[in-house]
C-alpha positions in Angstrom: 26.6 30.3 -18.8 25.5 31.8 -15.5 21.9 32.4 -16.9 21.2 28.6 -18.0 23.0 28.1 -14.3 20.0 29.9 -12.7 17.6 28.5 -15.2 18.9 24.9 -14.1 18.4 26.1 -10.2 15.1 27.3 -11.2 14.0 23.9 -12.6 15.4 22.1 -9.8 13.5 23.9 -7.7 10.3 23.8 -9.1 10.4 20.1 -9.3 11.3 20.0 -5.5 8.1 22.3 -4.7 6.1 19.7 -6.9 8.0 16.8 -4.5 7.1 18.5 -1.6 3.7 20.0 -1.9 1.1 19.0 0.2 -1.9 20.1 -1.5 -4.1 17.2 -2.8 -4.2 17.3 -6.4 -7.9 16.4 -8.3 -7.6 12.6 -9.2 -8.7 10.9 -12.7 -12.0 9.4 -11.2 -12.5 7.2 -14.7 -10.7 4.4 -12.8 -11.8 1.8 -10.4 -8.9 1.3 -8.2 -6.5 3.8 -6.7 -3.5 4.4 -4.3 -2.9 6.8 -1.8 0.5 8.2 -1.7 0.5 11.1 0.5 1.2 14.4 -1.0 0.1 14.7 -4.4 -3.0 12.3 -3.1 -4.7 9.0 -5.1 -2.6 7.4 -7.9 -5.1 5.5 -10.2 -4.0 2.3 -10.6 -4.5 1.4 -14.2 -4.3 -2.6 -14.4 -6.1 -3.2 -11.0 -6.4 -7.3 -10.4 -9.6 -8.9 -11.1 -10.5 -11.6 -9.4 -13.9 -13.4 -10.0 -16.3 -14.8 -6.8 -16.3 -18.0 -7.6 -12.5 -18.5 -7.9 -12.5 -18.3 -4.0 -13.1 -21.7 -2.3 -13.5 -22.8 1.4 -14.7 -19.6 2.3 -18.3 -19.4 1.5 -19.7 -18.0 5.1 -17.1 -15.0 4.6 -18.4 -14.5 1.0 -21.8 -14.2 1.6 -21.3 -11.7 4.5 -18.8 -9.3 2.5 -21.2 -9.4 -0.8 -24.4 -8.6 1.1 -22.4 -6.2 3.3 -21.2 -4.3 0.0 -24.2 -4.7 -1.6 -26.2 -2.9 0.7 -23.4 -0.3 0.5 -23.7 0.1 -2.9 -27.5 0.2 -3.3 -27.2 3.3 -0.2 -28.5 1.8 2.5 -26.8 1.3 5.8 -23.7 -1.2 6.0 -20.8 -1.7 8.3 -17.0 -1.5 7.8 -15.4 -4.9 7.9 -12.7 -5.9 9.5 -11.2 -9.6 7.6 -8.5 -11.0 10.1 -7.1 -14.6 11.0 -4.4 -17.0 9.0 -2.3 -16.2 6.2 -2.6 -16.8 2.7 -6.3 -17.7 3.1 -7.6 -15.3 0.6 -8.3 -12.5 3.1 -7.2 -9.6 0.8 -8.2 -11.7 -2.5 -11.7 -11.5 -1.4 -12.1 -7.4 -1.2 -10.4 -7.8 -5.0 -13.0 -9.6 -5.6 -15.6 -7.4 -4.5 -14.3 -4.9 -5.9 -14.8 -6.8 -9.8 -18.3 -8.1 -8.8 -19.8 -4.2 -7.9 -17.6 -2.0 -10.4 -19.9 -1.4 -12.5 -22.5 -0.4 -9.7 -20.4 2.9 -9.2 -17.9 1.2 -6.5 -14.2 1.9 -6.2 -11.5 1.3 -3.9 -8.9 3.2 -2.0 -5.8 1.4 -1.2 -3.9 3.0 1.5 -0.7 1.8 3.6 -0.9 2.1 7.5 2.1 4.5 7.0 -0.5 7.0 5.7 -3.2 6.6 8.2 -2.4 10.1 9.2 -3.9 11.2 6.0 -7.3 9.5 6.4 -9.3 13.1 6.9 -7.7 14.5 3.5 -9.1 11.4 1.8 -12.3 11.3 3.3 -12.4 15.3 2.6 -11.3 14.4 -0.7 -14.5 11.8 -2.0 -16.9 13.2 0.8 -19.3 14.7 -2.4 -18.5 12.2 -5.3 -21.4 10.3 -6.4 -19.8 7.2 -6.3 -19.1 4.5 -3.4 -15.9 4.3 -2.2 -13.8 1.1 -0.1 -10.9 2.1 2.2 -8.7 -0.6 2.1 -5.5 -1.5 4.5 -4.0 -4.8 4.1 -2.3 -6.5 6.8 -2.8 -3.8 9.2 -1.0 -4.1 12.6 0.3 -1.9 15.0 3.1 -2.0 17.6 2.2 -0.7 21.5 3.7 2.6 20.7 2.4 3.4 17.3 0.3 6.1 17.5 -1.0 6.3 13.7 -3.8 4.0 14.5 -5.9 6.7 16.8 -6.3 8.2 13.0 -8.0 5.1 12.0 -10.0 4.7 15.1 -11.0 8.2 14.9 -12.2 7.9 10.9 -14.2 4.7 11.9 -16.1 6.1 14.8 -15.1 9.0 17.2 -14.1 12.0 15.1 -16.1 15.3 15.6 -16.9 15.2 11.9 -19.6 12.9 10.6 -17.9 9.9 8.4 -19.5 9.8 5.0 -22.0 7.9 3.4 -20.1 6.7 0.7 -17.1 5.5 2.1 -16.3 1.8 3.8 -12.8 0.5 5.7 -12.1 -3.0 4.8 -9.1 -4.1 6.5 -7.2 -7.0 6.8 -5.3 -8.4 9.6 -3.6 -11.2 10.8 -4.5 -10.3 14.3 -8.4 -9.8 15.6 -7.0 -6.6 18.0 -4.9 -5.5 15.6 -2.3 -4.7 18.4 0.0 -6.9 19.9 -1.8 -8.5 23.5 0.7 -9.7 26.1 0.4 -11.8 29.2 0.8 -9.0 31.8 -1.8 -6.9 30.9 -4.4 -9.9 31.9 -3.2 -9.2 35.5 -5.2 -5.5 34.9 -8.4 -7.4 34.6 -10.6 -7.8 37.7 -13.8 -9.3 39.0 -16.5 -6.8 39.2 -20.0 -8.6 40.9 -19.2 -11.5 38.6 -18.2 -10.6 35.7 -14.6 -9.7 34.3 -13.6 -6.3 33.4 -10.4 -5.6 31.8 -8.0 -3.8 32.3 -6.7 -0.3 30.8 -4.3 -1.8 28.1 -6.5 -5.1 26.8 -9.6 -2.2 26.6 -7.5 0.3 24.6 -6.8 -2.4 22.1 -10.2 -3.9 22.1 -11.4 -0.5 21.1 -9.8 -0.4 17.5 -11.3 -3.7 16.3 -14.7 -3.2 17.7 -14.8 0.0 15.5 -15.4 -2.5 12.4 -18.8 -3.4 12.7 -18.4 -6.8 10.6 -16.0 -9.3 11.8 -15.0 -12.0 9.1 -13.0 -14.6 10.5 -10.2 -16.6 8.3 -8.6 -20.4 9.8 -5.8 -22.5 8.4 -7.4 -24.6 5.5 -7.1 -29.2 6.6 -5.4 -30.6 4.2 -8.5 -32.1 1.7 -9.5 -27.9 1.2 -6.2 -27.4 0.0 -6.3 -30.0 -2.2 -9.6 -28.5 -3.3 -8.3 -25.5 -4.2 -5.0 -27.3 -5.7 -7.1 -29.0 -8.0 -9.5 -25.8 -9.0 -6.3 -23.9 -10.6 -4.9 -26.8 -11.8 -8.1 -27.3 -14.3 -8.3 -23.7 -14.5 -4.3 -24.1 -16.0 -5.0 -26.9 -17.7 -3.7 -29.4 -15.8 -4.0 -32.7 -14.3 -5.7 -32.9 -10.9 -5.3 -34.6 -7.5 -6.8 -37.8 -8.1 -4.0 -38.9 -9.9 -2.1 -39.9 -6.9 1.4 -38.6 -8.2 0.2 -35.4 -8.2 -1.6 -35.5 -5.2 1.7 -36.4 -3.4 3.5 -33.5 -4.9 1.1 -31.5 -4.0 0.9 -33.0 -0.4 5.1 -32.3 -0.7 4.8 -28.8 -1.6 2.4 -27.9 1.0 5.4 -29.8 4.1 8.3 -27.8 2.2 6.4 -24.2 2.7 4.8 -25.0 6.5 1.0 -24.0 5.0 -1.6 -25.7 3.5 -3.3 -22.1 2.7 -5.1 -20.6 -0.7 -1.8 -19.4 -1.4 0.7 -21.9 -1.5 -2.2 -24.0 -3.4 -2.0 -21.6 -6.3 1.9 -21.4 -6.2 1.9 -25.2 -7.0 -0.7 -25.1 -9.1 1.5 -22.8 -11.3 4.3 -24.3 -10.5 3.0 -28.0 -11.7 1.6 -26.9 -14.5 4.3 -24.7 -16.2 6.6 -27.8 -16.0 4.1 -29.8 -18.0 4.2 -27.1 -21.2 
């Protein structure tokens, strides 16, 4: 009895070294998509979302941009890291899904990685710095409070580390704020006039800083109210149902968007599910 006891601590502890250790273990590069978790390092992710171009309306400025962005990434020649910020629910993180289905098969892949392990951005850049494919870091809904510090990692990885970023990795990020941190009203009393011009102050520059590390801005606005019905009407055919232009749908459409505050990409595909499941 005592030696399966010490057999049972034995096992125990082995499975706690596993849970603990820190070394980054190889990853199964046959997939597309991955997670970062920290310890063990990327978790494949092994039914990633696919999402096709063209199901993405009212956004065709912020389409073209991001394709030809990542297409010049893809083919090796120079691009930016691209920072997609503005409303909610308007397709923001939908479109780097998308990306990521249109240029798979041209060798790209995507890392998704939580602010809460921004810390580890130098073990995952160490980590694909000689793979032969090109590789998207991706944070959704970033945001940082005033005293967070993990986002001097991320300004660090994008420009301002000692160590020269790779060639085959991008940050796309999405935000619901441009700064990324929040901007109050007494830090515009910092800012001064300087022979004319305006010159902010300590706090607004600090947070200025971070954003201005993404090279490519895309900005996303709250759709009016005949977009949404656009888009309403696209996944309704897509679902097989009826569309807007029969005017009791259009109402409940109309309805849907009042009860849920948004007219957004989102809410436009929950009542296009919505409408049509009830009619099966």
């Amino acid at each position: 009895m005592q030696d399966d006891l010490y057999r049972r601590a034995e096992s125990l502890i082995e499975r706690l070294e596993r849970l603990f250790d820190d070394r980054t273990q190889e990853p199964d590069w046959d997939h597309i998509a991955f997670r970062w978790r920290g310890g063990p390092g990327l978790e494949p992710v092994r039914h990633p979302h696919r999402v096709e171009l063209d199901d993405l309306l009212c956004m065709e400025a912020q389409k073209a941009e991001i394709v030809r962005n990542t297409a010049q990434f893809v083919a090796g020649r120079s691009a930016n890291n691209v920072l997609l910020w503005g409303s909610r629910g308007t397709g923001k993180s939908t479109l780097i899904k998308a990306v990521l289905n249109r240029f798979a098969a041209d060798g790209l892949r995507l890392i998704e990685v939580d602010k809460a392990h921004l810390a580890d951005l130098p073990r995952i850049v160490d980590l694909v710095y000689d793979r032969p494919e090109r590789f998207i870091l991706y944070s959704d809904d970033l945001s940082f409070e005033a005293d967070d510090p993990s986002y001097k990692s991320l300004k660090a990885t994008l420009d301002g580390s000692i160590a020269a970023p790779p060639e085959n990795l991008l940050i796309y990020a999405t935000s619901n704020r441009r700064h990324l941190l929040p901007e109050y009203m007494s830090e515009n009393r910092e800012s001064r006039v300087v022979n004319g011009e305006i010159h902010h102050g300590e706090g607004v520059e600090e947070k200025i800083s971070l954003s201005e590390r993404f090279g490519l801005w895309l900005s996303f606005y709250p759709y009016d109210q005949e977009q949404y019905l656009a888009i309403v009407d696209h996944w309704l055919r897509r679902l097989g149902g009826a569309t807007t232009g029969d005017p009791a749908v259009r109402q409940e459409a109309l309805r849907w968007a009042l009860k849920r505050g948004s007219r957004s990409g989102r809410v436009a595909w929950q009542f296009a599910r919505d409408f049509a499941g009830r009619q099966e």
